[in-house]
C-alpha positions as CSV (number, residue, x, y, z in Angstrom):
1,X,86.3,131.0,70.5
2,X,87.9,127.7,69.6
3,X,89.6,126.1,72.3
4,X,92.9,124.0,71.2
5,X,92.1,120.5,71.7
6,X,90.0,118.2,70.3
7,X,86.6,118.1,71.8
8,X,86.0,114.5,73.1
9,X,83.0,112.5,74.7
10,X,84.5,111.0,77.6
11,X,86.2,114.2,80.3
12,X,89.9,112.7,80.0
13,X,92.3,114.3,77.9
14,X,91.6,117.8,78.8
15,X,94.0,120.2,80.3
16,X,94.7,119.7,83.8
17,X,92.8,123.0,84.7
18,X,89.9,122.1,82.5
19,X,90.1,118.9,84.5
20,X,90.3,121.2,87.9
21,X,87.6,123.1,87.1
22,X,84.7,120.4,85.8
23,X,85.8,118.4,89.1
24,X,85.4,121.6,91.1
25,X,81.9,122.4,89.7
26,X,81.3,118.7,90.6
27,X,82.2,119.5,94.3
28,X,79.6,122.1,94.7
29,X,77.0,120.7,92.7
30,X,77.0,117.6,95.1
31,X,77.7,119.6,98.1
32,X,74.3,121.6,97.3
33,X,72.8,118.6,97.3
34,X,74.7,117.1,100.8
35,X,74.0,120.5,102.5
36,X,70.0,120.1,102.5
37,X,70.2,117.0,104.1
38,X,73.1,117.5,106.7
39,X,71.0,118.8,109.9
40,X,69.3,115.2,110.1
41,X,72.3,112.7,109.8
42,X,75.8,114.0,111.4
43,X,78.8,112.3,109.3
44,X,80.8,111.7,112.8
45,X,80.7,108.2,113.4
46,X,80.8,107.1,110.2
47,X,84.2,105.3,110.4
48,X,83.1,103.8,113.6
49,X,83.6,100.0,112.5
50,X,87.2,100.5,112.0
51,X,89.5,98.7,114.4
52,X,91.5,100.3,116.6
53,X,94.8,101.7,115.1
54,X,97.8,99.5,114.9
55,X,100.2,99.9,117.6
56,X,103.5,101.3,116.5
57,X,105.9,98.2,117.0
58,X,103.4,95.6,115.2
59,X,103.2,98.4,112.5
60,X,106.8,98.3,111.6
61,X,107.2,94.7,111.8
62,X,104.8,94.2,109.6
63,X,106.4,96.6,107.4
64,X,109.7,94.9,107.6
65,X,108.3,91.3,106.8
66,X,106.5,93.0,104.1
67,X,109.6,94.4,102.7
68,X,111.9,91.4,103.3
69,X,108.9,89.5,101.6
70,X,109.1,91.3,98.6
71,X,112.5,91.6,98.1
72,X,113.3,87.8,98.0
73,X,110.4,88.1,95.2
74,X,112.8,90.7,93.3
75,X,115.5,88.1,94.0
76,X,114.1,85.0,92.8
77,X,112.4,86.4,89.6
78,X,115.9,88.2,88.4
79,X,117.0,84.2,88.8
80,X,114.2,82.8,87.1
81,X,114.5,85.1,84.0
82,X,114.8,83.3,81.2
83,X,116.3,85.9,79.3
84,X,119.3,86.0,81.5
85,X,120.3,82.4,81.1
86,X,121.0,83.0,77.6
């Protein structure tokens, strides 16, 4: 049985569903491992040190500078290309 591609060191450059499956058997390797220690220490919590959410408004004004910000980038690059000048 001689699979089609070449066989490599590193896991890249396999089939998708080669890739699928190695990451899979990955997943339940380290969840054996998780699932001993689980009862002690709950994961809820974890992401405690976050800050609150963003409220809505601030969100898409930030998203709007951002946007604006970058797009005076786009505008003064395509006017600094030298190639264009030519």
């Amino acid at each position: 049985p001689t699979e089609s591609y070449p066989k490599l060191a590193s896991k890249a450059r396999r089939p998708k569903n080669d890739r699928m499956e190695v990451i899979n058997e990955d997943d339940q390797m380290s969840n054996a491992k998780t699932s001993k220690l689980s009862d002690s220490a709950s994961d809820e919590g974890f992401n405690s040190g976050n800050q609150s959410p963003e409220p809505e408004e601030r969100k898409r004004e930030r998203r709007r500078n951002n946007r604006d910000e970058s797009k005076k980038r786009r505008r003064n690059h395509k006017n600094n290309n030298p190639i264009t000048k030519i």
